[in-house]
LOFI-749589 format. One record per residue (C-alpha): residue number from 1; x, y, z. Coordinates in pm, whole numbers, plus 50000, padded with zeros to 5 digits. Example, Ala and Ser with C-alpha at 12.3 -4.5 7.8 and 13.67 -1.06 7.14 Angstrom:
<nodes>
(1,(51230,49550,50780))
(2,(51367,49894,50714))
</nodes>
This chain:
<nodes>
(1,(40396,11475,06123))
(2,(40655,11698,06255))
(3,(40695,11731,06653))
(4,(40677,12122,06571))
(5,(40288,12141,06532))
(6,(40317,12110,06896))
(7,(40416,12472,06876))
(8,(40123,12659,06738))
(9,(39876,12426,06973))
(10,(40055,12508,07274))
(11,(40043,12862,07151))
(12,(39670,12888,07107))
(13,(39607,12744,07445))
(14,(39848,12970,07619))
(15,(39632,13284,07450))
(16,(39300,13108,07493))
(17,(39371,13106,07897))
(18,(39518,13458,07881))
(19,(39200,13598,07681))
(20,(38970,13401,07921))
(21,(39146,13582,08208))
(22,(39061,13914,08102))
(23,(38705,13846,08032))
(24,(38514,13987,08379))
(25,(38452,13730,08566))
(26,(38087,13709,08589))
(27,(38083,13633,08229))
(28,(38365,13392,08247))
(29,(38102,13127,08190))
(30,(37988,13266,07876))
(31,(38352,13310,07687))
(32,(38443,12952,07810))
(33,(38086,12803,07722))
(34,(38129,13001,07360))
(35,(38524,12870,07344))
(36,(38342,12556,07257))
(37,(38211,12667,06938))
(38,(38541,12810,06857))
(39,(38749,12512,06938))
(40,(38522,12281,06727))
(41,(38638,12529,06423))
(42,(38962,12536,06574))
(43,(39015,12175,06531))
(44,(38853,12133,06160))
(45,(39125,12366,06068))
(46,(39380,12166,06217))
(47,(39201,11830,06107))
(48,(39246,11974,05718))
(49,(39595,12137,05822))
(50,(39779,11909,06006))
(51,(39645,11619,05899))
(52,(39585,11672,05564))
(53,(39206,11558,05549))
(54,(38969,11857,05403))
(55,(38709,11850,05609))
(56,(38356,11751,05421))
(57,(37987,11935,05412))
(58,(37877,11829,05680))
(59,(38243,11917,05911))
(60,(38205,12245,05741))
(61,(37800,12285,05794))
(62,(37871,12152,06233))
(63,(38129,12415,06245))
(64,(37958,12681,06091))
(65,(37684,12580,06351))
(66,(37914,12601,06610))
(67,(38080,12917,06541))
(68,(37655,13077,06518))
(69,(37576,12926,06827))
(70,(37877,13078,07021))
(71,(37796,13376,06864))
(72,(37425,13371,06999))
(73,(37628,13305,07341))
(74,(37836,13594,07353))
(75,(37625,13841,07158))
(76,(37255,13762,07222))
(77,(37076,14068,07404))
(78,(37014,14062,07757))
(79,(36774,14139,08018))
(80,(36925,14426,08241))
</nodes>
């Protein structure tokens, strides 16, 4: 592939670290521990659109996983 797909996946960890720097930081540990579940999605996408291989059921079914459990991370009530 072209040397310019470098571009958007230098871009997305440039804003990644920016957004993780404005999260406070004694929840730091949840955005990066839910970044996980967005960076397996993350790279399906790229698997299917830089590489050109559509991801199957069960790359679809792990990231849909992924994407609940980071949700569950960031979003699950807590104990005051």
């Amino acid at each position: 592939q072209s040397v310019w797909w470098l571009v958007p996946g230098i871009a997305s960890l440039i804003i990644f670290a920016w957004l993780l720097t404005l999260a406070p930081s004694a929840f730091a540990g949840r955005a990066y521990a839910a970044y996980g579940g967005i960076y397996i999605a993350a790279s399906l996408v790229w698997l299917w659109l830089a590489e050109g291989q559509r991801p199957d059921f069960w790359d679809m079914a792990g990231g849909a996983l992924a994407i609940t459990a980071a949700g569950l991370i960031l979003f699950a009530p807590r104990a005051a």
